[in-house]
ZATOR-965295 format. One record per residue (C-alpha): residue in three letters; z negated, x negated, y. Coordinates in pm, whole numbers. Layout:
<atom residuo="ALA" zz="Z" xx="X" yy="Y"/>
...
This chain:
<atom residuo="UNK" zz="7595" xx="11481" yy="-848"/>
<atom residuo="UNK" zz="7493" xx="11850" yy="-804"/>
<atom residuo="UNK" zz="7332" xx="11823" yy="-504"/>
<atom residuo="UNK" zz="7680" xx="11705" yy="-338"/>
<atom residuo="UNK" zz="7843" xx="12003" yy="-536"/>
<atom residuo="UNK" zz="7582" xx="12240" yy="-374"/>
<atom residuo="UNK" zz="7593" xx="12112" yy="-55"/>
<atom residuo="UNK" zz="7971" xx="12071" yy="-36"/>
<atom residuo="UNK" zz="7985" xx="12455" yy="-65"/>
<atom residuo="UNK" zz="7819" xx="12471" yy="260"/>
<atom residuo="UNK" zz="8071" xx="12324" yy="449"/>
<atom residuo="UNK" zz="8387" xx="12390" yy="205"/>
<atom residuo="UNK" zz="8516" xx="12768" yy="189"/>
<atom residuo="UNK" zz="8430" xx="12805" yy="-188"/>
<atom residuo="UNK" zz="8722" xx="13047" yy="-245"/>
<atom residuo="UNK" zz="8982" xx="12885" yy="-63"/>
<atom residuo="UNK" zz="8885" xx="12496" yy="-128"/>
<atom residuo="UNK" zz="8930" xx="12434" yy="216"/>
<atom residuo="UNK" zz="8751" xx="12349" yy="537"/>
<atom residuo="UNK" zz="8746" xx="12435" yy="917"/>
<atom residuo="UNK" zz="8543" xx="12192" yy="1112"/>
<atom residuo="UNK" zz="8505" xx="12135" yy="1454"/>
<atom residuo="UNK" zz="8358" xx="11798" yy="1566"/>
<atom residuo="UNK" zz="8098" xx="11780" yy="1864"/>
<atom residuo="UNK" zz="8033" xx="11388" yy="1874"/>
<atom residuo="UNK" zz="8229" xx="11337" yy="2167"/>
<atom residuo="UNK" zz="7909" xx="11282" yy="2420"/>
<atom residuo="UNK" zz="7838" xx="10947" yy="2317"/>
<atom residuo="UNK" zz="8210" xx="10845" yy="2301"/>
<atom residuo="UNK" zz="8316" xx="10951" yy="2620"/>
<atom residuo="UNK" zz="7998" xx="11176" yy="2781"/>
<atom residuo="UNK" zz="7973" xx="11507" yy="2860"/>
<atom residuo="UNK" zz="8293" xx="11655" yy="2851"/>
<atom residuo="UNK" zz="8468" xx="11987" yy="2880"/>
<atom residuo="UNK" zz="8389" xx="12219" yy="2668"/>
<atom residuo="UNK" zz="8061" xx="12036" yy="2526"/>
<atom residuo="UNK" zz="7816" xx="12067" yy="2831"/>
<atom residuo="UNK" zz="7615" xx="12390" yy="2666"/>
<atom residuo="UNK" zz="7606" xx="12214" yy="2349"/>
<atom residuo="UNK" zz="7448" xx="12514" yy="2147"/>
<atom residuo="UNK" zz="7726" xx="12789" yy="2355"/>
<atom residuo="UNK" zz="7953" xx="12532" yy="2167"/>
<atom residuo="UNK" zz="7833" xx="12603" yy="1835"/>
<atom residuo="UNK" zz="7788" xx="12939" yy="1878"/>
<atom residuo="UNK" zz="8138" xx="13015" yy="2009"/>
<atom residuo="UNK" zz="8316" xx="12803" yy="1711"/>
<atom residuo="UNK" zz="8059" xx="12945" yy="1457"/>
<atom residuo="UNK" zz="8183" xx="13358" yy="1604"/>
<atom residuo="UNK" zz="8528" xx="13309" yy="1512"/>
<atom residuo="UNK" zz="8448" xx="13142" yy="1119"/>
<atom residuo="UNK" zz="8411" xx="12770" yy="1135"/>
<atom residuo="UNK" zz="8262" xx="12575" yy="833"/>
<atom residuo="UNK" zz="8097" xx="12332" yy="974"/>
<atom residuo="UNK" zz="8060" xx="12127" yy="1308"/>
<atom residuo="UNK" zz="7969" xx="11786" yy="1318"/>
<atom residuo="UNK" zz="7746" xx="11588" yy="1581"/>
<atom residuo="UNK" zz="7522" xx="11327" yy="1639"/>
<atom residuo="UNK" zz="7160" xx="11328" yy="1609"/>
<atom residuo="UNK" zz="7132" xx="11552" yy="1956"/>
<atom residuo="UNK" zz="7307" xx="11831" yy="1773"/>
<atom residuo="UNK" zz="7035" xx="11950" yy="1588"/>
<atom residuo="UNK" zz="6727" xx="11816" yy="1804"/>
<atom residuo="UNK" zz="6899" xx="11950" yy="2132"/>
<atom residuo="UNK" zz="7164" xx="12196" yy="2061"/>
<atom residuo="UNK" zz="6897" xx="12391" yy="1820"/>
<atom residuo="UNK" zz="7045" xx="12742" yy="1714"/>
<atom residuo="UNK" zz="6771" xx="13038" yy="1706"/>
<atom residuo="UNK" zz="7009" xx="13304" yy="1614"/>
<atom residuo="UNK" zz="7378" xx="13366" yy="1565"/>
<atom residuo="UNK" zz="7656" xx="13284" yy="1252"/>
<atom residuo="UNK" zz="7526" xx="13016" yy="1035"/>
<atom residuo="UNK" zz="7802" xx="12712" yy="990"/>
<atom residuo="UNK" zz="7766" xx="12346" yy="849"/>
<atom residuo="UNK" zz="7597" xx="12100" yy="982"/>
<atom residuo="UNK" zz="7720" xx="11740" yy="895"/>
<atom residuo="UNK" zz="7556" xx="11475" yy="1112"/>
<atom residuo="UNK" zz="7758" xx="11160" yy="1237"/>
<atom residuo="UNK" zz="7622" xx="10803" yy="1159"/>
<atom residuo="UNK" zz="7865" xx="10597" yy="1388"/>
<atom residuo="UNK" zz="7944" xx="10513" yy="1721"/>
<atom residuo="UNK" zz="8062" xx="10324" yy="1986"/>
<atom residuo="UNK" zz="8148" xx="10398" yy="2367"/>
<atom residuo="UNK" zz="8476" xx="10396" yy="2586"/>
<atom residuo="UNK" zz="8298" xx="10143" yy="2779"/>
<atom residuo="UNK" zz="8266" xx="9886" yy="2539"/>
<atom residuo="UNK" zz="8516" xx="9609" yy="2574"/>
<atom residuo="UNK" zz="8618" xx="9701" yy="2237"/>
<atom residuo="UNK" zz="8563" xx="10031" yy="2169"/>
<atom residuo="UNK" zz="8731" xx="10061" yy="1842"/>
<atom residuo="UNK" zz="8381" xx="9870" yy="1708"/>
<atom residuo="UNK" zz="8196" xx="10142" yy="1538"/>
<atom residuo="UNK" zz="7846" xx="10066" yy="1457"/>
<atom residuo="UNK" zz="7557" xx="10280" yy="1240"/>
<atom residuo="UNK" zz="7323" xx="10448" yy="1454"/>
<atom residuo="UNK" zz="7188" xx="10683" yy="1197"/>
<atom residuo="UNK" zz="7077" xx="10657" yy="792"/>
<atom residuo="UNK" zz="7166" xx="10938" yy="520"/>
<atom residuo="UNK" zz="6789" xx="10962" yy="464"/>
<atom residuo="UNK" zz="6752" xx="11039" yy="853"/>
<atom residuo="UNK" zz="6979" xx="11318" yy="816"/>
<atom residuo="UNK" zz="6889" xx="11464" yy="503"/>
<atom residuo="UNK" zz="6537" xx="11503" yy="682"/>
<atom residuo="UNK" zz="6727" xx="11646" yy="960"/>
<atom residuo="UNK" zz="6871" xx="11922" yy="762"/>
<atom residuo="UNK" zz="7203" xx="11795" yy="712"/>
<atom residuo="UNK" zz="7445" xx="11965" yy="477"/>
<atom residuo="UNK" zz="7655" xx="11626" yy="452"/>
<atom residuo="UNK" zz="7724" xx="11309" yy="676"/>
<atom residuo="UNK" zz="8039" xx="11134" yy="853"/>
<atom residuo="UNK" zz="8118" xx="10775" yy="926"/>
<atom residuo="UNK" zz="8440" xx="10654" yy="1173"/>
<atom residuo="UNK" zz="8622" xx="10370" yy="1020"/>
<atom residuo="UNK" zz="8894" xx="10202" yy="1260"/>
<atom residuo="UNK" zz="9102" xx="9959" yy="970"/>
<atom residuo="UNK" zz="9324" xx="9688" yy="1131"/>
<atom residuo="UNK" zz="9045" xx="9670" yy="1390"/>
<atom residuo="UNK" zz="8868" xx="9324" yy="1462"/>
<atom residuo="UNK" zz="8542" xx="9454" yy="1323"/>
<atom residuo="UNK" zz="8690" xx="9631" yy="1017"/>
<atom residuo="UNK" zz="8537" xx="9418" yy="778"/>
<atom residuo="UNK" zz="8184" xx="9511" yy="909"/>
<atom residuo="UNK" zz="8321" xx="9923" yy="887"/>
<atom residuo="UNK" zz="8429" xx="9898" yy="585"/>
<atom residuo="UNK" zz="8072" xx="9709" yy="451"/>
<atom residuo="UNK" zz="7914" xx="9974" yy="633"/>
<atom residuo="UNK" zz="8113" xx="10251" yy="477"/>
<atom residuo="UNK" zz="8067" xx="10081" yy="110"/>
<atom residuo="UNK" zz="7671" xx="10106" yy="194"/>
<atom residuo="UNK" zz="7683" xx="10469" yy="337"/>
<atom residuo="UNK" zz="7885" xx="10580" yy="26"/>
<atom residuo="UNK" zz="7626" xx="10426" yy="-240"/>
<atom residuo="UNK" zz="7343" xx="10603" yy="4"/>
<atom residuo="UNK" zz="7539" xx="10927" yy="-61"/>
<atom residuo="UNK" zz="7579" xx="10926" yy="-418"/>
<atom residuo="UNK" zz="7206" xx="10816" yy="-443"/>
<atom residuo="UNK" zz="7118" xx="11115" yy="-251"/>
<atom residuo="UNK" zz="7351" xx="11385" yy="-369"/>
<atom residuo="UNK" zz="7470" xx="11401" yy="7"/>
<atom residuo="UNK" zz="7851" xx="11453" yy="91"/>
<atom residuo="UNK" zz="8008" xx="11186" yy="270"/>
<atom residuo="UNK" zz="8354" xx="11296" yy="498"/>
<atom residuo="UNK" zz="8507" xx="10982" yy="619"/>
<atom residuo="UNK" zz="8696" xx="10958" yy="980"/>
<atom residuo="UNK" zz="8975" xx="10702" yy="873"/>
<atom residuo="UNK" zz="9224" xx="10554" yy="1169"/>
<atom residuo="UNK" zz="9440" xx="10255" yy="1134"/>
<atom residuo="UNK" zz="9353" xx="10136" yy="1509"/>
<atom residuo="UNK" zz="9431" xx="9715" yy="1627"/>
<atom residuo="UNK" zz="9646" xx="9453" yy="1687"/>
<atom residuo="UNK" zz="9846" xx="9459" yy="1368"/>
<atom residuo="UNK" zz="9866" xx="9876" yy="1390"/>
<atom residuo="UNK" zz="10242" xx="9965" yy="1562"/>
<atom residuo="UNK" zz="10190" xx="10359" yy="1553"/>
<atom residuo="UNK" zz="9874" xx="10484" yy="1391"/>
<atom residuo="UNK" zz="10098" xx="10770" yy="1280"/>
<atom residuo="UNK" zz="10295" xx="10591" yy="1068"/>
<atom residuo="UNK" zz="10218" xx="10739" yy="714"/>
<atom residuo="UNK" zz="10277" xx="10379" yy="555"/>
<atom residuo="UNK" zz="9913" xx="10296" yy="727"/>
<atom residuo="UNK" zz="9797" xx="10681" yy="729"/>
<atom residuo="UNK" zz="9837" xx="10695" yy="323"/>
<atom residuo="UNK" zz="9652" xx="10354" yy="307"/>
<atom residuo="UNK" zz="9397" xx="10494" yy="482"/>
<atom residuo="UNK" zz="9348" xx="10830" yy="294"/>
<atom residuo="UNK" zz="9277" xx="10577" yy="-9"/>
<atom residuo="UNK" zz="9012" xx="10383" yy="128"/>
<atom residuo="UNK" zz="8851" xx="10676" yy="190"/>
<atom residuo="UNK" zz="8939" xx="10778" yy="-152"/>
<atom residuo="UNK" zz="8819" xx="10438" yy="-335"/>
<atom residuo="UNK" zz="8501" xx="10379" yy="-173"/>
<atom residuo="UNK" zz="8382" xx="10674" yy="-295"/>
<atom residuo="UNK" zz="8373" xx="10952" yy="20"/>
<atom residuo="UNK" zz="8435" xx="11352" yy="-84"/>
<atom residuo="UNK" zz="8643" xx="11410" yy="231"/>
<atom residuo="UNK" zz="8856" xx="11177" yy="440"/>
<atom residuo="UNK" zz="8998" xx="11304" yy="809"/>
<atom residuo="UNK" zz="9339" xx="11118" yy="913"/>
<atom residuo="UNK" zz="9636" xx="11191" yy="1195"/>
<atom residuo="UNK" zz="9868" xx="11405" yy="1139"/>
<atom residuo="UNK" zz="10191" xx="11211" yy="1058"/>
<atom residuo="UNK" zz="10444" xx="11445" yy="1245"/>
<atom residuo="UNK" zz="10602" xx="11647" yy="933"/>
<atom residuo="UNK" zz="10515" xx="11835" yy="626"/>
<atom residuo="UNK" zz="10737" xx="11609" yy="467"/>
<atom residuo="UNK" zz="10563" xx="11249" yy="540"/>
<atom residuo="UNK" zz="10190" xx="11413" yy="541"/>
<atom residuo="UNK" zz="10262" xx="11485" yy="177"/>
<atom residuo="UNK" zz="10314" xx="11129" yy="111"/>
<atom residuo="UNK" zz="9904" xx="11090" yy="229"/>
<atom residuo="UNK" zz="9790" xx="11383" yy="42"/>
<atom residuo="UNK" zz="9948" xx="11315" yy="-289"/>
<atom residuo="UNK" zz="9848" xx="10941" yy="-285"/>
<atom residuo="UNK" zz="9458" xx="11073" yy="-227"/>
<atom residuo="UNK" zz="9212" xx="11213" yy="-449"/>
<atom residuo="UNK" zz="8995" xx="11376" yy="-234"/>
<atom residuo="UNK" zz="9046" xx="11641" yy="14"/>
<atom residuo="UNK" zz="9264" xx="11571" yy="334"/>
<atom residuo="UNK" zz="9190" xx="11703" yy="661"/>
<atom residuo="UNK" zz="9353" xx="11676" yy="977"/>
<atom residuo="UNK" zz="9210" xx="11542" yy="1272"/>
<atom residuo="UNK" zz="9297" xx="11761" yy="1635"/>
<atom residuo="UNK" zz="9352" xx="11419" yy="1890"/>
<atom residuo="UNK" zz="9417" xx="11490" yy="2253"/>
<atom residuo="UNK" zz="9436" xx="11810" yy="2429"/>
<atom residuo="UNK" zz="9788" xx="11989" yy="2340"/>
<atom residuo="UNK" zz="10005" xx="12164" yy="2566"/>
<atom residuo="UNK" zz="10031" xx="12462" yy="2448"/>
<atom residuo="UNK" zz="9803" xx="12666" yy="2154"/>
<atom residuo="UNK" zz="10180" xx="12686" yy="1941"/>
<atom residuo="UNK" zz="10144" xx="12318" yy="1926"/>
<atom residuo="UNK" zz="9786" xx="12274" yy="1755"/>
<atom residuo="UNK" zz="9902" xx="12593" yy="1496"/>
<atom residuo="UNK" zz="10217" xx="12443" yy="1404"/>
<atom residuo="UNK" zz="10022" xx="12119" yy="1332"/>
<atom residuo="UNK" zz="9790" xx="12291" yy="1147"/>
<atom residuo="UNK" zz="10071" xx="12464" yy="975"/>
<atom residuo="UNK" zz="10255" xx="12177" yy="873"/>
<atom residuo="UNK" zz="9907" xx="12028" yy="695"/>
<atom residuo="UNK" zz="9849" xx="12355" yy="500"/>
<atom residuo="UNK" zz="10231" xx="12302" yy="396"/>
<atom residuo="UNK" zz="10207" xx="11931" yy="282"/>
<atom residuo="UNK" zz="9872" xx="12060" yy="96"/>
<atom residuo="UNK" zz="9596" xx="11983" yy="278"/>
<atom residuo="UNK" zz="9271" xx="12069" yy="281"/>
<atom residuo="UNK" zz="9164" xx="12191" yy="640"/>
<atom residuo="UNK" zz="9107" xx="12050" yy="998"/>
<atom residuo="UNK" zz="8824" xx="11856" yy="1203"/>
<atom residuo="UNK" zz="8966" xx="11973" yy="1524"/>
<atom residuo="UNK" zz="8781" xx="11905" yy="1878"/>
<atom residuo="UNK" zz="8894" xx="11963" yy="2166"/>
<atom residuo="UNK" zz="9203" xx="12138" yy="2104"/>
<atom residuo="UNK" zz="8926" xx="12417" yy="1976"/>
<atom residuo="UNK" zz="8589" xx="12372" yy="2220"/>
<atom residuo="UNK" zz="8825" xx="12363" yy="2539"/>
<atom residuo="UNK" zz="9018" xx="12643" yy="2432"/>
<atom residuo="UNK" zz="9057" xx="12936" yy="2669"/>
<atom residuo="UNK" zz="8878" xx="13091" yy="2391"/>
<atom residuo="UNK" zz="8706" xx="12908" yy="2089"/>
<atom residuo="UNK" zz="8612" xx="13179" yy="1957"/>
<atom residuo="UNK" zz="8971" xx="13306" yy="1863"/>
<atom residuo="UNK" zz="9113" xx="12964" yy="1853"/>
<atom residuo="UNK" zz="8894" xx="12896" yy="1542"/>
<atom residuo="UNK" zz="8982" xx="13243" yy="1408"/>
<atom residuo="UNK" zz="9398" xx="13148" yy="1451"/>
<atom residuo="UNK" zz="9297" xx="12843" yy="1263"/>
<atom residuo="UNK" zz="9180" xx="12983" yy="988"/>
<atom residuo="UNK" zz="9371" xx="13250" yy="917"/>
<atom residuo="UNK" zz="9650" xx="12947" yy="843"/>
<atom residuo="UNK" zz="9374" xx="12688" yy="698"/>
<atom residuo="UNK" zz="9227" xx="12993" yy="440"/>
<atom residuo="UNK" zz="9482" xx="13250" yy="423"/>
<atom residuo="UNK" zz="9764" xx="13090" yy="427"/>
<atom residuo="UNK" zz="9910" xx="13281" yy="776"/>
<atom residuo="UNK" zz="10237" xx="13213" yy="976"/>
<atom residuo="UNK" zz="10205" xx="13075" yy="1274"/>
<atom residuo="UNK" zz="10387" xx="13400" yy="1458"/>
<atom residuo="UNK" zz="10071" xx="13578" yy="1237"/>
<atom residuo="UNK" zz="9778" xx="13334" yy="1370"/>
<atom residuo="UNK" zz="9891" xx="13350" yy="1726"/>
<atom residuo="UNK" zz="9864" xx="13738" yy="1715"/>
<atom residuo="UNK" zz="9548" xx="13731" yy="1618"/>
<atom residuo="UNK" zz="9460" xx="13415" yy="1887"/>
<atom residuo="UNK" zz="9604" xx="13687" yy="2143"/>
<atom residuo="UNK" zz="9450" xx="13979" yy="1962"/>
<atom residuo="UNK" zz="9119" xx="13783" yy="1981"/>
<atom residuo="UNK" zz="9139" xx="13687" yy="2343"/>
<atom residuo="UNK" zz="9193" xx="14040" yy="2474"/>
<atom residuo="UNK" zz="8846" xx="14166" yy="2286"/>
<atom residuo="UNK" zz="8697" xx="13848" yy="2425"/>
<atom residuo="UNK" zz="8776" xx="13952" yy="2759"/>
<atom residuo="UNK" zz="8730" xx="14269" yy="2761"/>
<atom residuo="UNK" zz="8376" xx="14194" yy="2617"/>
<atom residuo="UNK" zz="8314" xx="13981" yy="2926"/>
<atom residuo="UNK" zz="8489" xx="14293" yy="3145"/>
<atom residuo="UNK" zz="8208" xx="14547" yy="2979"/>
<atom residuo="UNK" zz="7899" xx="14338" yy="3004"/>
<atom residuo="UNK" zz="7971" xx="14247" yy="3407"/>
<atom residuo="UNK" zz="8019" xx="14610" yy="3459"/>
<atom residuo="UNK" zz="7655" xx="14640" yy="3329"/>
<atom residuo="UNK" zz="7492" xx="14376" yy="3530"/>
């Protein structure tokens, strides 16, 4: 298992334990959104203010190729399924671990959706992926939501904590879950898994408060980082969005402390932009 210890390293802040990732897979979910239309402005931008690793599908790295700039993680995703499927919760491989390791992957990610009609065929999937992983030495971070008929509030950390074991079980060296609401019932998740939690972003917040105090409220329950999309890449600035996140995520900041530095951040961004159209 070295190889996963080696290659976890390149996506896991080795002094901290802990993880800022941004995901980029959005495209084939729901096309090109916000945020994600320069795909390699993306990476750069999220890379700048100190992110671990991003995560994408094959495109990433064939498209979105990086000739310069911060290096960051690259874990490629090896499931999918659109929002116009009748049944979009169906996630379905579209990618091998042997695909990515030739693609220069530092690890890989699989979406699971349990109460889902298909989850039997996920979780077969996510059994195979695992045993392809530890075969390989390659790091496997699982996206696990409790999505379907039987699923009241995919919040609830009854279902969330189920989840976080599945991950746990079947073998997978990170699992990503919702945020349960509170320090207090996301501690529940973390202490019944033994492999790093991290937090998964969901729908554009309000306000930039909002995604810290979430992010907050993880590091407090003891978890292990954030895969956070669009509340980062459609930030006013990514850049110091990613930079507010990990001053909590990896050095443990207040939230009053990370949004100085988002606004301390922001006013060098723009006055960057300022200097360089005075130029032109």
């Amino acid at each position: 298992m070295t190889g996963k210890a080696i290659r976890l390293e390149r996506i896991i802040n080795r002094e901290t334990g802990c993880s800022v990732i941004v995901p980029m897979d959005h495209g084939v979910t729901v096309g090109p959104i916000p945020g994600l239309i320069d795909m390699g402005k993306a990476v750069d931008q999220v890379a700048n203010g100190g992110a671990n690793a991003v995560i994408g599908h094959l495109g990433l790295p064939l498209h979105g190729h990086r000739k310069s700039g911060k290096d960051v993680g690259l874990i490629l995703h090896l499931s999918a399924s659109t929002s116009l499927n009748t049944d979009p919760n169906q996630k379905v491989l579209v990618s091998t671990v042997e695909r990515c390791i030739r693609m220069g992957a530092d690890a890989v990610s699989i979406h699971v959706n349990l109460g889902a009609d298909t989850e039997a065929q996920m979780l077969k999937d996510l059994g195979a992926v695992s045993l392809s992983c530890m075969e390989w030495g390659m790091p496997l971070l699982a996206m696990m939501y409790c999505r379907g008929k039987k699923i009241k509030n995919e919040y609830d950390v009854k279902v969330v904590k189920h989840a976080a074991r599945v991950a746990a079980e079947l073998g997978c060296d990170i699992v990503k879950l919702v945020y349960t609401g509170s320090p207090e019932t996301f501690r529940e998740v973390v202490e019944g898994c033994s492999i790093p939690v991290v937090i998964a972003g969901g729908e554009r917040m309000e306000t930039d408060r909002e995604v810290l105090q979430m992010v907050r409220g993880m590091k407090d329950a003891g978890g292990r980082g954030v895969s956070i999309g669009r509340n980062v890449f459609q930030a006013k600035d990514p850049t110091a969005m990613v930079a507010a996140i990990s001053s909590i995520v990896h050095g443990n900041a207040s939230v009053k402390d990370a949004l100085e530095i988002l606004k301390d951040k922001g006013s060098q961004s723009g006055s960057r932009a300022k200097t360089a159209s005075k130029k032109k």
